[in-house]
DOTORTI-39651 format. One line per 8 residues: number of its first residue (from 0); for each residue y, x, z of N, C-alpha, C. Coordinates in Angstrom, 1 decimal. Each point is the difference from the previous one (the first is absolute). Layout:
% residues N
NUM> Y X Z Y X Z Y X Z  ...;
//
This chain:
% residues 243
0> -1.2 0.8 0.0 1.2 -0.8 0.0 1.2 0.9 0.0  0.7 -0.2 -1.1 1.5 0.7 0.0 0.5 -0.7 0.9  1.5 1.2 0.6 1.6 -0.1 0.9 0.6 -0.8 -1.3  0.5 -1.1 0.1 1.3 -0.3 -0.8 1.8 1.1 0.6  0.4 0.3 -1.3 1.3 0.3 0.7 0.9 -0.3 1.2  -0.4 -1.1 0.5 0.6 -0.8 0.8 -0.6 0.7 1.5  -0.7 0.7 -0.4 -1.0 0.7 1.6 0.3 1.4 0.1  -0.1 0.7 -1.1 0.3 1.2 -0.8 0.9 0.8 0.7;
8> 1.0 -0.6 -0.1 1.4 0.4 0.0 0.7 0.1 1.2  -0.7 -0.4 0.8 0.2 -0.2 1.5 -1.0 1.2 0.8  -1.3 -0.3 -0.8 -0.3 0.8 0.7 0.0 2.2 0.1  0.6 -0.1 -1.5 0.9 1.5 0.2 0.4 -0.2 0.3  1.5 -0.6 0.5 1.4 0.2 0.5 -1.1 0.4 1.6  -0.6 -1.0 0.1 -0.3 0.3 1.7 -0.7 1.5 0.1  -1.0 0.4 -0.8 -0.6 1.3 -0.2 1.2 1.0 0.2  1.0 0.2 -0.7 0.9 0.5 -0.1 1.2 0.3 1.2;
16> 0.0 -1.0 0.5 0.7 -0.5 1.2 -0.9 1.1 1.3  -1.0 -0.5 0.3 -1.1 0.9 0.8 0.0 1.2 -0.3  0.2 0.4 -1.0 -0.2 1.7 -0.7 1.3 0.4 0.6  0.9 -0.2 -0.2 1.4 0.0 0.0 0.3 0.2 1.7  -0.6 -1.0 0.7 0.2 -0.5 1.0 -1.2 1.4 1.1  -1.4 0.4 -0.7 0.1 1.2 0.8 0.1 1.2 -0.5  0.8 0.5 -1.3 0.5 1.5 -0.4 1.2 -0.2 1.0  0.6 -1.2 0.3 1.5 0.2 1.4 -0.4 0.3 0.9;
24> -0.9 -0.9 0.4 -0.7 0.1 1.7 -0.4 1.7 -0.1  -0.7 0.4 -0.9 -0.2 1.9 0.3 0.6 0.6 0.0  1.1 -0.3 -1.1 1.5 1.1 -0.2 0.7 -0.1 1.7  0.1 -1.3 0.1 0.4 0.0 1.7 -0.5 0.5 0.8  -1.1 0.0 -0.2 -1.0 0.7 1.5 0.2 1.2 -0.4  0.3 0.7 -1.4 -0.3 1.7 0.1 1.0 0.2 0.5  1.8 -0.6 -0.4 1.0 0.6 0.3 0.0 0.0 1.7  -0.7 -1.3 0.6 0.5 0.4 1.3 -1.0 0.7 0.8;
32> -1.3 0.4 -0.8 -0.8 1.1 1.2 1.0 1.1 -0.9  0.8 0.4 -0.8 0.5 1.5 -0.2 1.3 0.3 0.6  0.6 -1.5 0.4 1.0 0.3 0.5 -0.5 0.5 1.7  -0.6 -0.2 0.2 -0.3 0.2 1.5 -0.7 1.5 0.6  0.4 0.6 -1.7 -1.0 1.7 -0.3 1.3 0.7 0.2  -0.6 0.6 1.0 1.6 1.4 -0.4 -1.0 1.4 0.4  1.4 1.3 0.0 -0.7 1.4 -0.1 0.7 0.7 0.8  -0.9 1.0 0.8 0.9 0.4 0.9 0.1 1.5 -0.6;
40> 0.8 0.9 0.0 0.2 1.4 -0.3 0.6 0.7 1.4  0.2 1.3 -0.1 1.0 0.8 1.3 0.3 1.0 -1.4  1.2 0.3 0.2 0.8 1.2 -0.4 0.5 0.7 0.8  0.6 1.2 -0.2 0.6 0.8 0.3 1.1 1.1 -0.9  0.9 0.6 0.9 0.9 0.8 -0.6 0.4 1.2 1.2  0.1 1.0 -0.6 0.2 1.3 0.7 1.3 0.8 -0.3  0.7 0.7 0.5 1.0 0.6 -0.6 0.3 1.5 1.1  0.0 0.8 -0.4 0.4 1.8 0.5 1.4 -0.4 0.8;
48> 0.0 0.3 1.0 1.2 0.1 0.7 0.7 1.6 0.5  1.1 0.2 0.5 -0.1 1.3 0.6 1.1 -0.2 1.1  -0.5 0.5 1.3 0.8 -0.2 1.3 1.7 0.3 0.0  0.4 -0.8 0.3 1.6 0.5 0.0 0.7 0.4 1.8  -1.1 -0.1 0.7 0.6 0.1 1.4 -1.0 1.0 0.2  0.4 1.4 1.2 -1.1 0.5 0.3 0.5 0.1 1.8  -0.9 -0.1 0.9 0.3 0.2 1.3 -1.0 0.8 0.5  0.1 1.0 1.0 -0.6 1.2 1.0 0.4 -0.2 1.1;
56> -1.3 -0.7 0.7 0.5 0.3 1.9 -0.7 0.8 0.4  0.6 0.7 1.7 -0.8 0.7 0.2 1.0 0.0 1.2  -0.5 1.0 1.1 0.4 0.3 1.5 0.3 1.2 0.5  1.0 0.4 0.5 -0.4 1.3 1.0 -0.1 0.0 1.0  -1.0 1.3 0.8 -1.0 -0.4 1.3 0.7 1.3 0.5  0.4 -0.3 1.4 0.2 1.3 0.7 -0.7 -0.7 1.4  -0.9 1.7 0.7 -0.9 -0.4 1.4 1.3 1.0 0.6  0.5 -0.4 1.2 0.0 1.2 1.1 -0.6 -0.1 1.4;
64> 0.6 0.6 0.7 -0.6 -0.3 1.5 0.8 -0.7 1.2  1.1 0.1 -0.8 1.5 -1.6 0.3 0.0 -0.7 -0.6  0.1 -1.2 0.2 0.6 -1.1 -0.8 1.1 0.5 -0.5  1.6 0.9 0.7 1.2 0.0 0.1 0.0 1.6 -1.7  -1.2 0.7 0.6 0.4 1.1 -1.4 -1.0 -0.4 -1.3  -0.5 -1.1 0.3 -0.9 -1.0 -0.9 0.6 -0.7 -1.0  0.9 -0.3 0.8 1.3 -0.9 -1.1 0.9 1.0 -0.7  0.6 1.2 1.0 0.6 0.6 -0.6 -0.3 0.7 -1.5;
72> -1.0 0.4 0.2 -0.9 0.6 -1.1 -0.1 -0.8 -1.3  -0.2 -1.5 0.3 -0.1 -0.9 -1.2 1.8 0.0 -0.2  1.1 -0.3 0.6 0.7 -0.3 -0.7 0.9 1.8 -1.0  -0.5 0.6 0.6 0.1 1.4 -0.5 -0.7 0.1 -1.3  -1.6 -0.4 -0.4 -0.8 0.0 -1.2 0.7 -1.4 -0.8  0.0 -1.1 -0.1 0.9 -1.0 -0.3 0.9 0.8 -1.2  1.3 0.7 0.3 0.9 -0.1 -1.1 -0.6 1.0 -0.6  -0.7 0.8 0.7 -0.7 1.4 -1.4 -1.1 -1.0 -1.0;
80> -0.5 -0.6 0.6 -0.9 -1.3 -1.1 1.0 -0.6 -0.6  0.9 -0.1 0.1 0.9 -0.6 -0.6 1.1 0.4 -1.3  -0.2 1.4 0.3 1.0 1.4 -0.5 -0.9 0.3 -1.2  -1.5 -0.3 0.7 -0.9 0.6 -1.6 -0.1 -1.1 -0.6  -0.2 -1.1 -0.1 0.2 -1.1 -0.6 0.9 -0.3 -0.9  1.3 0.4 0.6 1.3 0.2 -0.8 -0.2 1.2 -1.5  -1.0 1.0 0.7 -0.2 0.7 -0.9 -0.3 -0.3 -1.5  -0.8 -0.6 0.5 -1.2 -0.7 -1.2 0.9 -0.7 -0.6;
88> 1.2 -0.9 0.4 0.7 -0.7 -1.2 0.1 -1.9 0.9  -0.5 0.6 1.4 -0.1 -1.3 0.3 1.5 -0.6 0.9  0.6 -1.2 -0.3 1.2 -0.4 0.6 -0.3 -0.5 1.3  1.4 0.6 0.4 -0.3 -1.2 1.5 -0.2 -1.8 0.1  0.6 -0.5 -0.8 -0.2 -1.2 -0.2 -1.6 -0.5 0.0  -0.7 1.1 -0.7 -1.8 -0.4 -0.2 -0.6 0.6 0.7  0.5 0.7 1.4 -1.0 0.0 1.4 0.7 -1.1 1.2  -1.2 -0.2 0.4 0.1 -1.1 0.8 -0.8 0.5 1.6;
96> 0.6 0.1 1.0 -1.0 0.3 1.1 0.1 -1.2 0.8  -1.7 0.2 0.9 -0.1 -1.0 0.8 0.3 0.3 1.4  -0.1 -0.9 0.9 0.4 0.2 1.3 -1.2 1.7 0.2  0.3 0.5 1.3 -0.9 1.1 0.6 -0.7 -1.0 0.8  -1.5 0.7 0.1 -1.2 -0.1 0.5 -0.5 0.8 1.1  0.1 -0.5 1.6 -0.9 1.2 0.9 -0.9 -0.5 0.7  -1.3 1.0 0.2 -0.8 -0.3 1.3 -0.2 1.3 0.7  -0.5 0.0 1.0 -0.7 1.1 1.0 -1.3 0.1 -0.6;
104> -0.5 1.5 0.0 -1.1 0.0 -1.0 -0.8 0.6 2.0  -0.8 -0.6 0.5 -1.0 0.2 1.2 -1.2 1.2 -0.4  -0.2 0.7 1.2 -1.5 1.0 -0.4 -0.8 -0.5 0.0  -1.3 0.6 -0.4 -1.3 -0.5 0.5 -0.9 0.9 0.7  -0.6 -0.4 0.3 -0.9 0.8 1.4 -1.1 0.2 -1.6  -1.1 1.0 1.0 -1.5 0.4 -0.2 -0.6 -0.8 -0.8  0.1 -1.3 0.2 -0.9 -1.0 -0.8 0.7 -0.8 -0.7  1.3 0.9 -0.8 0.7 -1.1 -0.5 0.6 -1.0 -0.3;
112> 0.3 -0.7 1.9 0.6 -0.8 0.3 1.6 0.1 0.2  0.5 -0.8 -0.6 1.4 0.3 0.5 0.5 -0.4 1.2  0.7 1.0 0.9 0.4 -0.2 1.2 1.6 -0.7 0.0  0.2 0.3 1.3 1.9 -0.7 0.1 1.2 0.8 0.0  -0.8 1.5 -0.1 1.0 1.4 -0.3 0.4 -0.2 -1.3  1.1 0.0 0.1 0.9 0.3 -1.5 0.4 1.2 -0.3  -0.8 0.5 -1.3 0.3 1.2 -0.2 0.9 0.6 -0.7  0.8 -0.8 -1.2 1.2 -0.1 -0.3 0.4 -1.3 -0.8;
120> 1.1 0.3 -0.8 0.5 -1.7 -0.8 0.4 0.8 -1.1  -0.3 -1.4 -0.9 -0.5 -0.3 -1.6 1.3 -1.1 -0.3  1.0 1.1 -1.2 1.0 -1.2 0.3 -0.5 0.2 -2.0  0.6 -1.6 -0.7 0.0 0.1 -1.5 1.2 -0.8 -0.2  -0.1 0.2 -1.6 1.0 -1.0 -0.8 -0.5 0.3 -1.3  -0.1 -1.6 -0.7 -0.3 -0.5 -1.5 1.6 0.5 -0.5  -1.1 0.3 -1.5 1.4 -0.1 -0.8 -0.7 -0.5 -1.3  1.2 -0.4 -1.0 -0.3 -0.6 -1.1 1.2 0.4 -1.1;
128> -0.7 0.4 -1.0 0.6 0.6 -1.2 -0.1 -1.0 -0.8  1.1 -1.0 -0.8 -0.5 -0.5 -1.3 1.0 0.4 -1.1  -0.8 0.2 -1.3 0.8 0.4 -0.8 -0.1 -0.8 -1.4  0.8 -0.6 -1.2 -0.5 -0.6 -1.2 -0.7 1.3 -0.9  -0.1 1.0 0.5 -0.2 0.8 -0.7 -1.5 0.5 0.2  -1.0 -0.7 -0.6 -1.9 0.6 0.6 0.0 0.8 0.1  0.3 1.0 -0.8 -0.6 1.2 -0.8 0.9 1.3 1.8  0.9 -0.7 0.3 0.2 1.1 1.0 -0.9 -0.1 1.4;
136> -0.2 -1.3 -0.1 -0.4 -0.2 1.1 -1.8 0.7 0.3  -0.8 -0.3 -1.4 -0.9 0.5 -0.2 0.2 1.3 0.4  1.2 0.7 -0.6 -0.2 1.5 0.1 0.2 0.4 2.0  0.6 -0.6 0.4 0.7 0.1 1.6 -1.3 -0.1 0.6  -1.1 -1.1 -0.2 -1.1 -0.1 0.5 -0.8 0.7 0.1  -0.2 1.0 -1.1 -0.3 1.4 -0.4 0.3 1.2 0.3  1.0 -0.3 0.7 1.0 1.5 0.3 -0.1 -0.2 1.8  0.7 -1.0 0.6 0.9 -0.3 1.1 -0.9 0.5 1.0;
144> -1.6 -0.1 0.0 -0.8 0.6 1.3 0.4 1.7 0.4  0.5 0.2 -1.3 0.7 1.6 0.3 1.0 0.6 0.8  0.5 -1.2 0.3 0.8 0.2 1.2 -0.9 0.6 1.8  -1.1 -0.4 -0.4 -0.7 0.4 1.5 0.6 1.7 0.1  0.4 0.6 -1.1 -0.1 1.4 -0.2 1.4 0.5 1.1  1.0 -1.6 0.0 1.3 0.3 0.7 -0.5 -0.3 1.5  -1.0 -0.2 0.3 -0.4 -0.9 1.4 0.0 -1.0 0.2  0.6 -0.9 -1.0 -0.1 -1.5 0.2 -1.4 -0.5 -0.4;
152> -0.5 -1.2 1.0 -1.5 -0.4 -0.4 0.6 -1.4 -0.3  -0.5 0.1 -1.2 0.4 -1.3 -0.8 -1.3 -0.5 -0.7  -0.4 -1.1 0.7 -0.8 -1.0 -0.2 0.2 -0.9 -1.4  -0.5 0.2 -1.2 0.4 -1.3 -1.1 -0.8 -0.9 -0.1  0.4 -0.7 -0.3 -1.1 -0.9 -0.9 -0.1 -0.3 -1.9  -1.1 -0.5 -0.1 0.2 0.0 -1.4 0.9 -0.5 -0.8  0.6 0.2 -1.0 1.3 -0.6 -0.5 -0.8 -1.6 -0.8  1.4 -0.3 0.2 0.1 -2.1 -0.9 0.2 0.4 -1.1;
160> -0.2 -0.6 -1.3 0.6 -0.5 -1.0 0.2 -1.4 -0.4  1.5 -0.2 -0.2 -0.3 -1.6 0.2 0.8 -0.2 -1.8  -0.2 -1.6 -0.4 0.5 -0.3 -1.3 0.8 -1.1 0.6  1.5 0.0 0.4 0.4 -0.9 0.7 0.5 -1.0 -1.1  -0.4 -0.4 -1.0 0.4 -1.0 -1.1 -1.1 -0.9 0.0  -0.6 -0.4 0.7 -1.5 -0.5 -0.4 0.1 -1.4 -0.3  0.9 -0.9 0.6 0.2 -1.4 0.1 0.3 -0.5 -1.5  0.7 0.4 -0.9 -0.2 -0.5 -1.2 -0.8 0.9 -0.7;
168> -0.7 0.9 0.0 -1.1 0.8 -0.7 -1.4 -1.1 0.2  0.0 -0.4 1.2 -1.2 -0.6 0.3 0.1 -1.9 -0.8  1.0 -0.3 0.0 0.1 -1.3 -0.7 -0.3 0.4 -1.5  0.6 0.8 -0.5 -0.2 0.7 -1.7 -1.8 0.4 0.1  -0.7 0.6 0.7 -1.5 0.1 -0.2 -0.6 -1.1 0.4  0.5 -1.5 0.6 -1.0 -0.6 0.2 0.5 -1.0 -1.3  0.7 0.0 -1.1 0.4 -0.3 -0.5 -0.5 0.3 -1.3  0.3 1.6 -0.1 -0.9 0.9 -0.9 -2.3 -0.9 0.1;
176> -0.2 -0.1 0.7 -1.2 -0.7 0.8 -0.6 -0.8 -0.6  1.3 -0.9 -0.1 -0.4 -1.7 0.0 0.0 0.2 -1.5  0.7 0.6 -0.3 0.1 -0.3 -2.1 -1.4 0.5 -0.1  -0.2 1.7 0.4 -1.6 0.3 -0.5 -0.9 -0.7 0.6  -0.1 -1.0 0.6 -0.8 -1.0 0.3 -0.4 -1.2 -0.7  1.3 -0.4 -0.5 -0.1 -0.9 -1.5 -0.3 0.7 -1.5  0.1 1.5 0.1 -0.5 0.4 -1.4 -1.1 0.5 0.4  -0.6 -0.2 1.3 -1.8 0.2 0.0 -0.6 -1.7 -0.3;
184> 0.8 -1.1 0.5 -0.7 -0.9 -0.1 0.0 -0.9 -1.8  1.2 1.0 -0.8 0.5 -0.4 -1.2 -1.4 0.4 -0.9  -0.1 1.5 0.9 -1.0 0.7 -1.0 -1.6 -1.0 0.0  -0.3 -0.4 1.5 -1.4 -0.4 0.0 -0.2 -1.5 -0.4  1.4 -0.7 0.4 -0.5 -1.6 -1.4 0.4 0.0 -1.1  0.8 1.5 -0.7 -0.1 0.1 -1.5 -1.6 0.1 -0.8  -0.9 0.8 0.9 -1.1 0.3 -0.7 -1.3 -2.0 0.1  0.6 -0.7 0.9 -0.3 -1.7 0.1 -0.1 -0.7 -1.0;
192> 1.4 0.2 -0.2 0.6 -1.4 -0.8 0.9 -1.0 0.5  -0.1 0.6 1.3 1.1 -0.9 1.0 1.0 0.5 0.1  1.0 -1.5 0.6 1.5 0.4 0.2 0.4 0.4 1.7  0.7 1.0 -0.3 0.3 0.0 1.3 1.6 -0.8 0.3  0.0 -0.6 1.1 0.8 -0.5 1.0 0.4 0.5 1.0  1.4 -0.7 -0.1 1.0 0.8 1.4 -0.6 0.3 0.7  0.5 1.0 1.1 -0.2 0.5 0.9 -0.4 -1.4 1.3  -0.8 0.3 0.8 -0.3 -1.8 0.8 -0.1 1.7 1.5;
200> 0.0 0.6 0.0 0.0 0.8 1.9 0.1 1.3 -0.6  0.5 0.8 0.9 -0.2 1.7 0.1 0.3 0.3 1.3  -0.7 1.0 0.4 0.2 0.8 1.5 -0.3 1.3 0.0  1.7 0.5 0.3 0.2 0.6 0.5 -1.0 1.6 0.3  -0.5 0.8 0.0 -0.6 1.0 0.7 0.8 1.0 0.8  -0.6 0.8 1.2 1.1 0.7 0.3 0.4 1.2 -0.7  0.9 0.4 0.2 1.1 1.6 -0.7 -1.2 1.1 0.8  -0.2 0.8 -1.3 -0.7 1.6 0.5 0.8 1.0 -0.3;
208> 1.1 0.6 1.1 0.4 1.3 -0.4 -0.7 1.3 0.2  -0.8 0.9 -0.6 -0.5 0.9 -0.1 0.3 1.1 -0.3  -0.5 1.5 0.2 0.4 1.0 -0.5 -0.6 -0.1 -2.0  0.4 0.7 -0.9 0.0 -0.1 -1.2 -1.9 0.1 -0.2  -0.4 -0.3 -0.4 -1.5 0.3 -0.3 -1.2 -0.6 1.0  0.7 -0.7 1.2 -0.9 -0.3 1.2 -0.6 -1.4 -1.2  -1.4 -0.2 0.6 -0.6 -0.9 -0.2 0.0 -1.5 1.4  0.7 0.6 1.0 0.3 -0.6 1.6 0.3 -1.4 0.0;
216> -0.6 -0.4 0.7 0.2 -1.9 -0.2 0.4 -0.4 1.5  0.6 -1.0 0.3 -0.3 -0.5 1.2 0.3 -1.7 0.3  -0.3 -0.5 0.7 0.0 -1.7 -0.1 1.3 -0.3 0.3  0.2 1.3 1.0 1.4 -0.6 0.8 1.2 0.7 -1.2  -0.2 0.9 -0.9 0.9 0.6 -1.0 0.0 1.3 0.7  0.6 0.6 -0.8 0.7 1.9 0.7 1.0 0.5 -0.6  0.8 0.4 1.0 1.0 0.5 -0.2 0.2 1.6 0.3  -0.4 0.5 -0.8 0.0 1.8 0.3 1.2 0.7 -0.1;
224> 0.0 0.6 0.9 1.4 0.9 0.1 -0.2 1.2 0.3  -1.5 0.7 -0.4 -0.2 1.4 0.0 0.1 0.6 -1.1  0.4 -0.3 -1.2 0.1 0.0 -1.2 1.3 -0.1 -1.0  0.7 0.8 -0.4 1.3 0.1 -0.9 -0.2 -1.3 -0.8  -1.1 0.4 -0.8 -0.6 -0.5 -1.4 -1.0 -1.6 0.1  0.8 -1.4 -0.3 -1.3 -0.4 1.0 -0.1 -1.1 -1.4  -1.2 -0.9 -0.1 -0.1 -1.3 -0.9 0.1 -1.4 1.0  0.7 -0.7 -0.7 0.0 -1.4 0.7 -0.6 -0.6 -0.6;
232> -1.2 -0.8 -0.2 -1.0 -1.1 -0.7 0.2 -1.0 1.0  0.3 -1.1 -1.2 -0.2 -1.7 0.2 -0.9 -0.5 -0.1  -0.7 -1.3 0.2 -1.1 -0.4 -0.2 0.6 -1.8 0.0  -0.3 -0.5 -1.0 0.4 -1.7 -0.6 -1.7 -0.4 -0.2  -0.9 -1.2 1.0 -0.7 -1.3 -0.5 0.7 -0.7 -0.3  -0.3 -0.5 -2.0 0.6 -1.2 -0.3 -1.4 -0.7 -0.3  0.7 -1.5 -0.3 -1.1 -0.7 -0.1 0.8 -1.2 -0.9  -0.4 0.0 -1.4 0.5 -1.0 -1.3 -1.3 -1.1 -0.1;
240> 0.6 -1.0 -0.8 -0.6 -1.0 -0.2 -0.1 0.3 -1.4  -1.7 -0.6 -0.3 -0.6 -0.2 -1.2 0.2 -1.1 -0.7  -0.3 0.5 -1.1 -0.1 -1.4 -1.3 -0.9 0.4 -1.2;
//
């Protein structure tokens, strides 16, 4: 038994209608499981720095057997520390001294106990050299224990190097970061077929200042200041949306 036209014609349109009706229902369902796809990348950016502040502390120690020629002694070694310093090229304006420091230094008996005899006093005082100039300060660090030769015992410590510009250096590398973050995530949905989408989070990583070549990491960041020469690396997670 034939369809007359009158059946025909309805019943494509409806075939058609259903076809129609689930190539949309899929196109819908694909777009919205791909919208809900995104990629996460981390970048980074590094850049060579070089210290522009250099600082050297250090102390002079005088023992006597008075308190009274204990002091005398320090403030007598004082301006000759002070005189060779000048030497070197250093101003008064970039030493800085700290208050003086004293105790009674006690004997000890036989067994190495210390008793309540006071054998004599230990007077000190910090001082502090800073200069914009590294390169002298390096050298002073290198030289200055030579003064023991005058009598003075002069205690250093190791020298700072600091990069006192850091606050917009550090916005420019996490910045530097975030871009190579989007041209690692450009690179890995080019080879897809997908599009990538704005940016939807990024966070942050902390600042690593290092000396030049260190491989040194740390959670909390580092800030080295034993080092003229140092690298600051950024670290940017982004995370884009797929399509």
């Amino acid at each position: 038994m034939k369809w007359s036209n009158k059946f025909l014609l309805p019943s494509v349109i409806l075939g058609i209608s259903l076809l129609c009706s689930v190539i949309f229902a899929a196109l819908v369902w694909r777009n919205y499981k791909l919208s809900g796809q995104t990629i996460t990348v981390t970048g980074s950016a590094s850049q060579e720095i070089v210290s522009n502040l250099g600082i050297l502390q250090g102390s002079v120690q005088v023992e006597r057997p008075t308190a009274e020629n204990a002091y005398r002694e320090l403030k007598k070694e004082m301006p000759e520390l002070k005189a060779y310093l000048k030497k070197q090229g250093i101003k008064d304006h970039q030493i800085k001294l700290f208050p003086v420091n004293s105790y009674p230094v006690h004997e000890t008996n036989s067994k190495g106990m210390r008793t309540n005899r006071i054998s004599a006093y230990r007077y000190s005082q910090r001082i502090e050299v800073t200069s914009d100039n590294v390169q002298k300060i390096r050298h002073l660090s290198l030289d200055i224990s030579s003064v023991v030769e005058t009598g003075i015992m002069f205690q250093q410590q190791s020298p700072r190097y600091i990069y006192s510009n850091l606050a917009p250096l550090k916005i420019k590398i996490q910045s530097l970061a975030a871009k190579d973050a989007m041209k690692r995530a450009e690179e890995i949905i080019k080879a897809t077929g997908r599009k990538l989408c704005p940016l939807s989070g990024a966070r942050m990583g902390v600042i690593q200042i290092t000396p030049v070549y260190s491989n040194a990491v740390s959670n909390y960041g580092i800030n080295d200041q034993t080092s003229i020469r140092k690298e600051i690396t950024g670290v940017v997670t982004a995370t884009f949306v797929v399509r």
